[in-house]
RODO-2510 file (C-alpha; in nm, 4 decimals, decimal comma):
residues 261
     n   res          X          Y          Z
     1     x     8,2293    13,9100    13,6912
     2     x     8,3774    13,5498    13,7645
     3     x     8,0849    13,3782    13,5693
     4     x     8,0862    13,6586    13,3023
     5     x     8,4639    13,5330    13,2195
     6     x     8,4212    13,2020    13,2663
     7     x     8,1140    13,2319    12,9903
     8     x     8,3712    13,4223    12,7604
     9     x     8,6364    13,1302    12,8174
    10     x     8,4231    12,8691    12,6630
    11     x     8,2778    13,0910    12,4069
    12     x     8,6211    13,0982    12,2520
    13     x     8,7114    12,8026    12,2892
    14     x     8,4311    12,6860    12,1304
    15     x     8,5119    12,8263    11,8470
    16     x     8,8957    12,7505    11,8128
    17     x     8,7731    12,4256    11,8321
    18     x     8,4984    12,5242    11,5483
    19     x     8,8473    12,6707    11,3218
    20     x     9,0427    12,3357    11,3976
    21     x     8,7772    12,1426    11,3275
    22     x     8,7167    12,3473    10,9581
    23     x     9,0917    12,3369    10,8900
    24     x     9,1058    11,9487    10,9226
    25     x     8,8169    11,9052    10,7079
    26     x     8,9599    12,0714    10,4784
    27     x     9,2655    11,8484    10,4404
    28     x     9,2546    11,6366    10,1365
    29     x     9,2763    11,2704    10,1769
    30     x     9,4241    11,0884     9,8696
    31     x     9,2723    10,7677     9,7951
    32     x     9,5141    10,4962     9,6364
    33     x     9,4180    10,4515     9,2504
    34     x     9,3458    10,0678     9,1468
    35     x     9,4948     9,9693     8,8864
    36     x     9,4867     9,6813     8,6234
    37     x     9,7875     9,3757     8,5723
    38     x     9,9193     9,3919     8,2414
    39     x     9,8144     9,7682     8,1439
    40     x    10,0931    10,0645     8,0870
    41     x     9,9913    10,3699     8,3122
    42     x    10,1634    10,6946     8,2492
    43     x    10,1297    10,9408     8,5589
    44     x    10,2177    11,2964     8,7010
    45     x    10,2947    11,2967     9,0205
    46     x    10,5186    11,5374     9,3168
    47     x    10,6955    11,4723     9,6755
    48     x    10,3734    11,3168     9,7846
    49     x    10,3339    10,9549     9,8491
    50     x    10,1005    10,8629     9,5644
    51     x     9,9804    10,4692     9,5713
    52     x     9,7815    10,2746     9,3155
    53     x     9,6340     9,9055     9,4264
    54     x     9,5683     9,6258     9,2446
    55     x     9,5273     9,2603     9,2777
    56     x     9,7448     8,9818     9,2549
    57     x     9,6796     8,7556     8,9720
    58     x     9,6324     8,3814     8,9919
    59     x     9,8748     8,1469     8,8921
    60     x    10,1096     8,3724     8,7691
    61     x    10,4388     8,5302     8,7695
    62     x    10,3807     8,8825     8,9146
    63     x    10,6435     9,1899     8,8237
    64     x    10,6679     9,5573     8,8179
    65     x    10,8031     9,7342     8,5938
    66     x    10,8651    10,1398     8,6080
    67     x    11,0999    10,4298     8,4193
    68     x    11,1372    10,8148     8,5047
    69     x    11,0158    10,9203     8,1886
    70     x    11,0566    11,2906     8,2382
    71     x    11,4080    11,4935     8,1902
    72     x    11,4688    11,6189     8,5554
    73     x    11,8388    11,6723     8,7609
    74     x    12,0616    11,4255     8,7449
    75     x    12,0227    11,4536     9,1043
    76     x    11,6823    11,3921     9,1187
    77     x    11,4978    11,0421     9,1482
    78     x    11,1592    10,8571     9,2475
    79     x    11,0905    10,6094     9,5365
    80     x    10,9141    10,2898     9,4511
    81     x    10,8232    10,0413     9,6314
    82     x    10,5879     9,7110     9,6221
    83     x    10,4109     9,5929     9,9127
    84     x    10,1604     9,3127     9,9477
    85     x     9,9921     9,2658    10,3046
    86     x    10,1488     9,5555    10,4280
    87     x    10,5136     9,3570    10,3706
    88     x    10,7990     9,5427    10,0987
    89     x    10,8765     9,3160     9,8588
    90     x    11,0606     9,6031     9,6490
    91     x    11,2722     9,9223     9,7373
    92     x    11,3992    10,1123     9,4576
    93     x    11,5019    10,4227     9,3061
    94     x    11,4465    10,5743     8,9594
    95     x    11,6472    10,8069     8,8155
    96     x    11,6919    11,0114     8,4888
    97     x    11,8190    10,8406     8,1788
    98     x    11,8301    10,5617     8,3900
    99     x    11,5725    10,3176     8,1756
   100     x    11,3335    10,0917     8,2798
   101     x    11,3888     9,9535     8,6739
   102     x    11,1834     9,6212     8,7532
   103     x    11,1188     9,4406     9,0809
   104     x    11,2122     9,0536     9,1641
   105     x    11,0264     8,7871     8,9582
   106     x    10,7633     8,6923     9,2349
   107     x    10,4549     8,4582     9,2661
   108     x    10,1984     8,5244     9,5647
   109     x     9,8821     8,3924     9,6789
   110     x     9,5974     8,4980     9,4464
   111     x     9,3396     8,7891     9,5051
   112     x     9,5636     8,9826     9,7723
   113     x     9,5794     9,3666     9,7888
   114     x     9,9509     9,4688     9,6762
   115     x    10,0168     9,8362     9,6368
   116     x    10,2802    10,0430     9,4342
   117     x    10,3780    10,3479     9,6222
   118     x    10,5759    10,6553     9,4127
   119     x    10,7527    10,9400     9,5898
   120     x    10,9590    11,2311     9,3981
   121     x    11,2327    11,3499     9,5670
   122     x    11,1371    11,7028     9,6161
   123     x    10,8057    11,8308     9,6996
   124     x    10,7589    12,0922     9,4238
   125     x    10,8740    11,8926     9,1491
   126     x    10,6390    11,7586     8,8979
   127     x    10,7873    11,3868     8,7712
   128     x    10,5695    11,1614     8,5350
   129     x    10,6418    10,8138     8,5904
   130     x    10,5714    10,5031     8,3142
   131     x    10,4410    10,1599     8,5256
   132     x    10,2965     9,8441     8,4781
   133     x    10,2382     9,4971     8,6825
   134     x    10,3592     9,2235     8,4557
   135     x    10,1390     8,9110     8,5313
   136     x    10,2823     8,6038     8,3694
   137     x    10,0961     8,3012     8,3531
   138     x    10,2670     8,0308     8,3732
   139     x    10,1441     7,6663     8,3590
   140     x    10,1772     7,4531     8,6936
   141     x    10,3185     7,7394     8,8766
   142     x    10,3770     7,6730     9,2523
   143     x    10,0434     7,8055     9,4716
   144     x    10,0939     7,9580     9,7551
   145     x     9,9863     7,9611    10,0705
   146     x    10,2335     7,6507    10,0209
   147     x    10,4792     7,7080    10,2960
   148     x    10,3799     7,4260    10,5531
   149     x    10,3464     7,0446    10,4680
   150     x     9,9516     7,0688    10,5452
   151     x     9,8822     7,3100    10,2439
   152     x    10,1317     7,1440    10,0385
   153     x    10,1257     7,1726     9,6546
   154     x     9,9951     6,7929     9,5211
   155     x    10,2630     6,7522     9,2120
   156     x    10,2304     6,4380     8,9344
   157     x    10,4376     6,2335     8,7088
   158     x    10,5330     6,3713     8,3668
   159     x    10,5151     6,7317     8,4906
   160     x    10,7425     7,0034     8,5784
   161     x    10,6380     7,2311     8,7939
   162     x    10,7548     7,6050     8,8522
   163     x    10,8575     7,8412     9,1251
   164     x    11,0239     8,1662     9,3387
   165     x    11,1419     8,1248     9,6098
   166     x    11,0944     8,4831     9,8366
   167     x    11,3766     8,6080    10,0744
   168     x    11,1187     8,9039    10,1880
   169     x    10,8783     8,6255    10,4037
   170     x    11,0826     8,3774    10,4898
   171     x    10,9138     8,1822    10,1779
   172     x    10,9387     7,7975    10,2445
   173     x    10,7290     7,5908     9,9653
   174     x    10,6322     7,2558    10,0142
   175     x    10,5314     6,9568     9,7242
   176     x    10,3648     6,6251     9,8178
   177     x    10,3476     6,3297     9,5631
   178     x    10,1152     6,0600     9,6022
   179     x    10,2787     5,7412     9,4108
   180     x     9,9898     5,5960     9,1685
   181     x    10,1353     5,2110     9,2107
   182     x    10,3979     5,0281     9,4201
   183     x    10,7368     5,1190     9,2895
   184     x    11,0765     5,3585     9,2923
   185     x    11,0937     5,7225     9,2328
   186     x    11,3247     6,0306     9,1888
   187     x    11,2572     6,4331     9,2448
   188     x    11,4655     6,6252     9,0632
   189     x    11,5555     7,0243     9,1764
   190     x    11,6952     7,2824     8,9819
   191     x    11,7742     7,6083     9,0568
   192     x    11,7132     7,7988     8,7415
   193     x    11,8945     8,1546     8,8467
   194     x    12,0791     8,2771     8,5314
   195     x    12,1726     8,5891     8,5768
   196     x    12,2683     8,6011     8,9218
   197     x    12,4153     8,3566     9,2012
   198     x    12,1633     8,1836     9,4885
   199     x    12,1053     7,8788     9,6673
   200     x    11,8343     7,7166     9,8493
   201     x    11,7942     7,3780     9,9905
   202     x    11,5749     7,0566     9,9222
   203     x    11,4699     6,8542    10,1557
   204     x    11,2504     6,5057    10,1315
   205     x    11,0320     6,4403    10,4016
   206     x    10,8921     6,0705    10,4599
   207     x    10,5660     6,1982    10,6112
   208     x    10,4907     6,5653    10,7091
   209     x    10,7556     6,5862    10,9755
   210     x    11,0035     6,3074    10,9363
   211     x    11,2839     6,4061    10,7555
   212     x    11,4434     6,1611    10,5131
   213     x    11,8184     6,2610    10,6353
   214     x    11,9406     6,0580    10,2815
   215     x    11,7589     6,3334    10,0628
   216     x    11,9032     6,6745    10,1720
   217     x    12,0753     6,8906     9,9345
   218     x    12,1990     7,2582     9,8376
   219     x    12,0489     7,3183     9,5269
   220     x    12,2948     7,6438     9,3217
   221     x    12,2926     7,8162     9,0129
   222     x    12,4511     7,6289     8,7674
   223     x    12,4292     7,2903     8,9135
   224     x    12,1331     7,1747     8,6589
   225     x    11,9354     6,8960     8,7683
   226     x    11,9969     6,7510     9,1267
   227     x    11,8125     6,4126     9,1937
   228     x    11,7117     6,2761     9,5040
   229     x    11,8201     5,9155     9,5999
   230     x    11,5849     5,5960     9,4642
   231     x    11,2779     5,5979     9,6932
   232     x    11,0849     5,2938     9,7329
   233     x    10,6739     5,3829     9,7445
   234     x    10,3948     5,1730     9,8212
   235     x    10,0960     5,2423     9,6501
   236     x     9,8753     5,5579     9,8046
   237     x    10,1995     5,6326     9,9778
   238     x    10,2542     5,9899     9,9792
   239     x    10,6183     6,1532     9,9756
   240     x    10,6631     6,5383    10,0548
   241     x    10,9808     6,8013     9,9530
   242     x    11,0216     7,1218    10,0790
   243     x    11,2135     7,4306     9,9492
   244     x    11,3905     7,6567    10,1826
   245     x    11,6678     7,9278    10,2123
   246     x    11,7208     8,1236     9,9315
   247     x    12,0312     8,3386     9,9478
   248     x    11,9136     8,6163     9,7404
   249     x    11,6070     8,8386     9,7324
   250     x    11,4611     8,5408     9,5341
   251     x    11,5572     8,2180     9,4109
   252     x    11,3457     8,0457     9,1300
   253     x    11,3366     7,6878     9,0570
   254     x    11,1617     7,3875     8,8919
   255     x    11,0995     7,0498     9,0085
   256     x    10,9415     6,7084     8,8975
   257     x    10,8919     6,3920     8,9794
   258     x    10,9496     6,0290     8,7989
   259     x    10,9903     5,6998     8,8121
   260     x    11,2599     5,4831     8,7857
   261     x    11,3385     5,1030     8,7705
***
């Protein structure tokens, strides 16, 4: 009788097993959407986490852009966020009558996965949501992975080159110059924030970790042009600056190089 219940034991749970194992199959599994930079993409979506992927362009400017295009509570809203490596470089809301919300200005390393997540606030709620990735390209754009003196970013006379500054990594960016002949030279900084206020530092570096203690400065909104001191090169002699701190979510900037008599 022992053996006969025993027998009946693992006949059912064999087959609660057999039920759970249905049930899960069953589950659907939402696959994020890719996407393409610089295309407007109108969508339906509820209280689910709904993500669409694409990649980040190359020497560009990269921002997203996003409105609540449906009339809904005044109450209600939409979760957004941007993430890139699995690190948020946007949180946001959007609400109704609200307009158009857009991320930080923000310039990453080419080809990476980034994802745009959207979440309504209540699970049986239908929202449709307008989005798009604004790639900008921009000529002699910082490229990252620049954020140690090894993968610095090589910069030139009679150019100006551009860049963000990220609070969300830590972002340091580093420029090397190489003079072309024996003579003096200036880098000039400027923090080109308009609309609100941040700082970051400059700092020149007389070989990847010597720090020229004579060329350190807080570079602010509304300062303009900051120049380092006169700095005497040798020929083939190379000369690094690195970019660090910002005080807001990001800090953009522009620097060059020239010489002087």
């Amino acid at each position: 009788m022992e053996k006969v219940k025993g027998r009946l034991r693992g006949i059912i749970f064999a087959a609660m097993m057999a039920l759970a194992l249905t049930a899960i199959s069953k589950i659907e599994v939402k696959a994020a959407t890719a996407i393409d930079v610089n295309r407007i993409y109108n969508v339906t979506i509820d209280g689910n986490k709904h993500e669409y992927t694409f990649t980040t362009p190359k020497d560009s400017i990269t921002q997203v852009e996003a409105v609540l295009i449906n009339e809904t509570s005044n109450y209600d809203d939409v979760e957004v966020k941007l993430l890139v490596d699995y690190r948020q470089y946007w949180y946001g809301f959007l609400f109704p009558n609200n307009g158009k919300q857009y991320s930080d200005k923000l310039v990453f390393k080419p080809g990476q996965e980034a994802t745009i997540s959207l979440e309504g606030g209540y699970k049986d709620k239908q929202y449709t949501v307008a989005f798009r990735v604004i790639g900008t390209e921009t000529a002699n754009i910082e490229k990252e992975n620049n954020n140690s003196a090894s993968t610095a970013n090589v910069i030139g006379l009679k150019n100006t080159y551009t860049g963000i500054l990220n609070l969300a990594d830590d972002d340091v960016d580093w420029f090397v110059f190489k003079a072309p002949k024996t003579g003096k030279y200036k880098f000039e900084v400027v923090n080109t924030e308009t609309d609100n206020w941040c700082t970051f530092t400059a700092a020149g570096y007389k070989t990847k970790n010597k720090e020229d203690s004579k060329n350190y400065q807080l570079i602010s909104s509304g300062d303009g042009w900051k120049k380092t001191t006169k700095i005497k090169l040798k020929k083939g002699k190379k000369y690094y600056i690195k970019l660090s701190g910002s005080s807001l979510k990001t800090c953009p900037y522009q620097i060059r190089v020239k010489k002087v008599k």
